[in-house]
N, C-alpha and C positions, 0 to 999 in steps of 0.2 A: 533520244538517249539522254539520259540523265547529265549533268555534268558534275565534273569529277571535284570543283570545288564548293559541290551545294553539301554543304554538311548534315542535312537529311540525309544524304547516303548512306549506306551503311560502309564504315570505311576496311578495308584489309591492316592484314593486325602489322604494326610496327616490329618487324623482324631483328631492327638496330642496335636496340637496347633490352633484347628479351633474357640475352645472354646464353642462351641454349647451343652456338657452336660457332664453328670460326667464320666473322666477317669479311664480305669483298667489295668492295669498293673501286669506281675508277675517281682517277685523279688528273685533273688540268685539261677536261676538254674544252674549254672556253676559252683555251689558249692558242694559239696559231702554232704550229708545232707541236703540239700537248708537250710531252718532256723533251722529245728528242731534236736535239741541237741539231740539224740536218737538213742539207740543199736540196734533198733527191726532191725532183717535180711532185711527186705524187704525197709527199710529207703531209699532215691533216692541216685541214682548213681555217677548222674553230668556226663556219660560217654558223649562223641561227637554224638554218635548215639540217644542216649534219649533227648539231647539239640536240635538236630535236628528235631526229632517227636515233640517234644514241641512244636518248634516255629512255625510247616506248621502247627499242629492244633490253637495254639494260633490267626493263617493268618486266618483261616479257621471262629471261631467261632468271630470272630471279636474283640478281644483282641488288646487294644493300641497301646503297648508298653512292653520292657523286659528291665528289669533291673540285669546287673551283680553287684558281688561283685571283689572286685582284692585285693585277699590272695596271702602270699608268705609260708607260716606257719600258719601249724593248732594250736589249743587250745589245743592239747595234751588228757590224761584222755583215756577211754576204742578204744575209734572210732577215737583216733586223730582229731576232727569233726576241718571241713574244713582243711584236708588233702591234698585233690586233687581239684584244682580251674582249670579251664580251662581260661586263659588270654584272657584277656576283648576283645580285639582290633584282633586278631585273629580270636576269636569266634564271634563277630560280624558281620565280615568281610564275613567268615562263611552262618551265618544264615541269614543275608541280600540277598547273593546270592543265596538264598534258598528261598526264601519268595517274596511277592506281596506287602504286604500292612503294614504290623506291625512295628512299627520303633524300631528299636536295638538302642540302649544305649553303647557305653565301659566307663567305669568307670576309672579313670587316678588319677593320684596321683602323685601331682604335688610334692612333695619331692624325687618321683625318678624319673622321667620323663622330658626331657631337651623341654619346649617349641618349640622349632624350628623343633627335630623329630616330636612331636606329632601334630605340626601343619598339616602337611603331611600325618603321617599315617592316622590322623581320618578325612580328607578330601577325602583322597584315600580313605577311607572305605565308606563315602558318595556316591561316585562316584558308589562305586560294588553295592549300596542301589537304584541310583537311587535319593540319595534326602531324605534316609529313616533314616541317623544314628542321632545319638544323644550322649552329653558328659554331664558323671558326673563329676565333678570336685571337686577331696578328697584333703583338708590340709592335712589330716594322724592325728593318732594316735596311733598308735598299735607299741608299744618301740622295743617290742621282732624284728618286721621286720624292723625298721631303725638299730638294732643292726646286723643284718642280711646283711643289705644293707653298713656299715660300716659308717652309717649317723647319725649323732645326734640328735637327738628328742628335739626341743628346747622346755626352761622349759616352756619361756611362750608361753600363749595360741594366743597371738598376735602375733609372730613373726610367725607361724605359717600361718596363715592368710594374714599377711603382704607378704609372700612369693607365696601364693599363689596369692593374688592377683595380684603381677607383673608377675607372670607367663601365669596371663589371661587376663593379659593387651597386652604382647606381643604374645601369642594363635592370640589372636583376631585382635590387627595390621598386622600382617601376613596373616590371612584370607582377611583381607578388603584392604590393600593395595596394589595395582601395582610396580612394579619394586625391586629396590636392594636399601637396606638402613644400618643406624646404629639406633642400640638400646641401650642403657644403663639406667641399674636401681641397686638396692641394691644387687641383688641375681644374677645377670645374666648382660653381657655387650657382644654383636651382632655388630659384623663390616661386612657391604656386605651382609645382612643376604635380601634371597626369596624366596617365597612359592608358587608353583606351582604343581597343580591342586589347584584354589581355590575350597570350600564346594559348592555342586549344586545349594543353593541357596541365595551361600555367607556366609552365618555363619553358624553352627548347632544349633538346640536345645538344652538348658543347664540347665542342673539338677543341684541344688548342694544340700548334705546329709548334713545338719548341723542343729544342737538341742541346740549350746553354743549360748550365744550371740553373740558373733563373728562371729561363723559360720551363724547365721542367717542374718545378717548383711551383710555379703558377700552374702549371696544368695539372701536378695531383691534389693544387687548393682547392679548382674552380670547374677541371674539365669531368666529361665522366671518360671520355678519351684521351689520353697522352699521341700524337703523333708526331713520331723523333726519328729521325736519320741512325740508321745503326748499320754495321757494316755487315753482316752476317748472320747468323741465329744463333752460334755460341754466343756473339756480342748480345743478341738480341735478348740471351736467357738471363744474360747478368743486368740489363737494362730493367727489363720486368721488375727484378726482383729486387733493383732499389727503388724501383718510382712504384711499385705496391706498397713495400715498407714503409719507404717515404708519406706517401699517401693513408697509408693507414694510422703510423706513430705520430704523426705531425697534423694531422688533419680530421680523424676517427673518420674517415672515407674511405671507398676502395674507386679504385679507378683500370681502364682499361688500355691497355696498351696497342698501337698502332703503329706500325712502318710501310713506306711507300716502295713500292717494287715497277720495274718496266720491264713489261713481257716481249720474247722472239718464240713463237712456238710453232713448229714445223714438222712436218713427219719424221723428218730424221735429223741427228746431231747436227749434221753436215752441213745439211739446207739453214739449219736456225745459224750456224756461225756463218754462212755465207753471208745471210742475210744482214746479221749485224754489223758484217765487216762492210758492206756495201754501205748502210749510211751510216754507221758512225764511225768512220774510219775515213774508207775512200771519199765520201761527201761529207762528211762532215763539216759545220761551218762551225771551223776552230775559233777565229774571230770572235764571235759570240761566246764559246765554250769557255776562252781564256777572261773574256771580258765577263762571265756570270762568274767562275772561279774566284776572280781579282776581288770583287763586290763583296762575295762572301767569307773571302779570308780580313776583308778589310770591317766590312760593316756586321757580319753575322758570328755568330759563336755557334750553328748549328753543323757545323766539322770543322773536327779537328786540325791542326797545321801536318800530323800524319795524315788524313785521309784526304785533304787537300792536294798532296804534294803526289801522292799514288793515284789518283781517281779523275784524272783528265779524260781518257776514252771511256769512263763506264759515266762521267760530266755530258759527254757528245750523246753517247744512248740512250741516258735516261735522268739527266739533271741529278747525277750521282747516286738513285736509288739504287735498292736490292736488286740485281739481275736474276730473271726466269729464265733461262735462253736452254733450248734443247727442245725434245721429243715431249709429249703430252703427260707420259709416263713421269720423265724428267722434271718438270714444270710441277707435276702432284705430289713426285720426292721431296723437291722444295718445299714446297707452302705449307707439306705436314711435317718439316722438321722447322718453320719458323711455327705452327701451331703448338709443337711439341714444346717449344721452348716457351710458350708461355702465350704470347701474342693473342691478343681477342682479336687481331685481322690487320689486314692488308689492302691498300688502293693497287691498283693497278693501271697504268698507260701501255698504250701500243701505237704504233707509229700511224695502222690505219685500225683507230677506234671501232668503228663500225664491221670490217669484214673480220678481222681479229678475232674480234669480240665473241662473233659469231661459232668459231672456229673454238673459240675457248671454252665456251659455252656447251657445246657437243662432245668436247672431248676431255675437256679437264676438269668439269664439276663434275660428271660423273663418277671418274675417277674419285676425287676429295669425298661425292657422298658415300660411295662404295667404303672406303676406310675408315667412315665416319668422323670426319673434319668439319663435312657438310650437312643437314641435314635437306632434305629436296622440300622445294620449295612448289608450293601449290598452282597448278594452272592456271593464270588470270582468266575469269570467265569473258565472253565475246562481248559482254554490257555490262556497262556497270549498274 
């Protein structure tokens, strides 16, 4: 059998950026915990092997996209939650050469990361995809890991951004130019500097996580996805509809917008709120929840000091996303009124990735494609 990063292949068409209907996405399996802040034994692993079964079923049931997180240091509290991360760029690398059609994501963080390697490594990882990878690109916030990394968290929220943005100024001349050159800016100055393997298709797809105004800001400069914390899908409609605007009057681009949800889907109403109440309530590891809370009210602007001060247990279920929780039916009401409102798509977490997923897959895309949210997605043939 052929292998899936020899680029003779003939490759399956990128569904990500075609724009034809609404995106799904999961989010944070490389995470010990994925979102949810919680003791219960059976909580996910994050090991290499479950990231693996994830991502051939994710190929399988026709799933977008995967989104990492890139931890250095967990939140501490009973579980240390997000403990053990498996490194974005690795693991992508990884599960591209594992997969057919799904596009992987590494998530980079430009405070520790020198433009010029990561020009490379995430072209190289393009290359093992085929054409399939994709970059978040994080300013940072999280103090504990710039103390870690012996960096200074600068205080303002600008300089931050500022930094990142020359960082994807010169990402992206490196991708797109020919030859050996010089670069200088605030943060970084390149003498001789080239990049070689360019991305298969010249650039990658670009994610960026930002809920500040800054951060939003940078992502309808530079992303072709905005992905930002919103409470709701009224919030959601009004979010759109500045970070389009925004993106369009200030940039002549359009861009597309993304929020991250964590699903409970169950036969009945009853069973999903038992469920939820089991671990993020009864087992919840508060600990942790209060201590990722503290971080973000202190180092991040991606929620608000409202949504902070209300969003402790929906913090425990799903690191403060959108909740899905109900009937199959319930979960497809959802996702077509944040589609309605605007949304080009949604990542999704579950507490057991894997059997969830499966479960999701049988019961709630067909729903979404029946209403036309979804369009069905083609069966991977048995070889590639």
């Amino acid at each position: 059998m052929a292998g899936y990063a020899d680029e003779r292949v003939i490759r399956m068409s990128n569904t990500l950026v075609d724009g034809q209907d609404f995106k799904l996405g999961l989010f944070s399996p490389n995470c010990s915990g994925g979102l949810a802040v919680t003791a219960i034994p059976e909580r996910w692993s994050a090991s290499w092997a479950d990231n693996l079964r994830l991502a051939q079923l994710a190929d399988q049931v026709g799933i977008d996209f995967i989104l990492p997180i890139a931890r250095w240091i967990g939140y501490g509290g009973e579980t240390n939650f997000h403990e053990g991360v498996l490194e974005p760029i690795p693991w992508a690398s990884g599960l591209l050469a594992s997969t057919r059609r799904v596009v992987v994501f590494a998530t980079v963080h430009t405070a520790f990361n020198h433009p010029v390697v990561s020009a490379k490594q995430l072209a190289t990882v393009d290359h093992v995809g085929g054409g399939r990878a994709g970059v978040n690109v994080v300013a940072g916030w999280n103090e504990p890991e710039y103390r870690a990394m012996g960096v200074e968290l600068p205080e303002a929220h600008d300089d931050r951004y500022a930094r990142a943005q020359e960082w994807f100024d010169h990402l992206r001349a490196l991708w797109t130019t020919e030859g050996r050159g010089d670069r200088e800016g605030r943060f970084f100055t390149l003498r001789g500097v080239e990049s070689m393997p360019k991305p298969v298709q010249g650039v990658l797809p670009v994610l960026n996580a930002g809920s500040s105004p800054q951060g939003r800001d940078f992502a309808a400069r530079n992303a072709n996805f905005v992905f930002t914390i919103i409470g709701d899908a009224d919030e959601g409609a009004k979010v759109v509809a500045q970070l389009t605007e925004a993106a369009r009057t200030r940039y002549q681009r359009a861009v597309g917008v993304m929020s991250p949800a964590h699903v409970v889907c169950r036969p009945t109403r009853a069973e999903a709120r038992e469920y939820l109440h089991y671990y993020a309530e009864e087992n919840a590891d508060w600990e942790a929840v209060d201590n990722l809370m503290r971080l973000q009210g202190l180092h991040a602007q991606s929620f608000t000091k409202e949504m902070l001060a209300g969003f402790r247990s929906r913090f425990a279920a799903g690191h403060g996303t959108c909740p899905l929780i109900g009937t199959p039916d319930d979960v497809a009401d959802e996702i077509e009124r944040y589609a309605k409102a605007g949304l080009a798509g949604m990542t999704l977490s579950f507490v057991d990735y894997i059997g969830e997923l499966r479960q999701f897959a049988d019961e709630v895309i067909p729903r979404l494609e029946a209403r036309g949210i979804r369009q069905p997605r083609p069966a991977l043939d048995q070889e590639a």
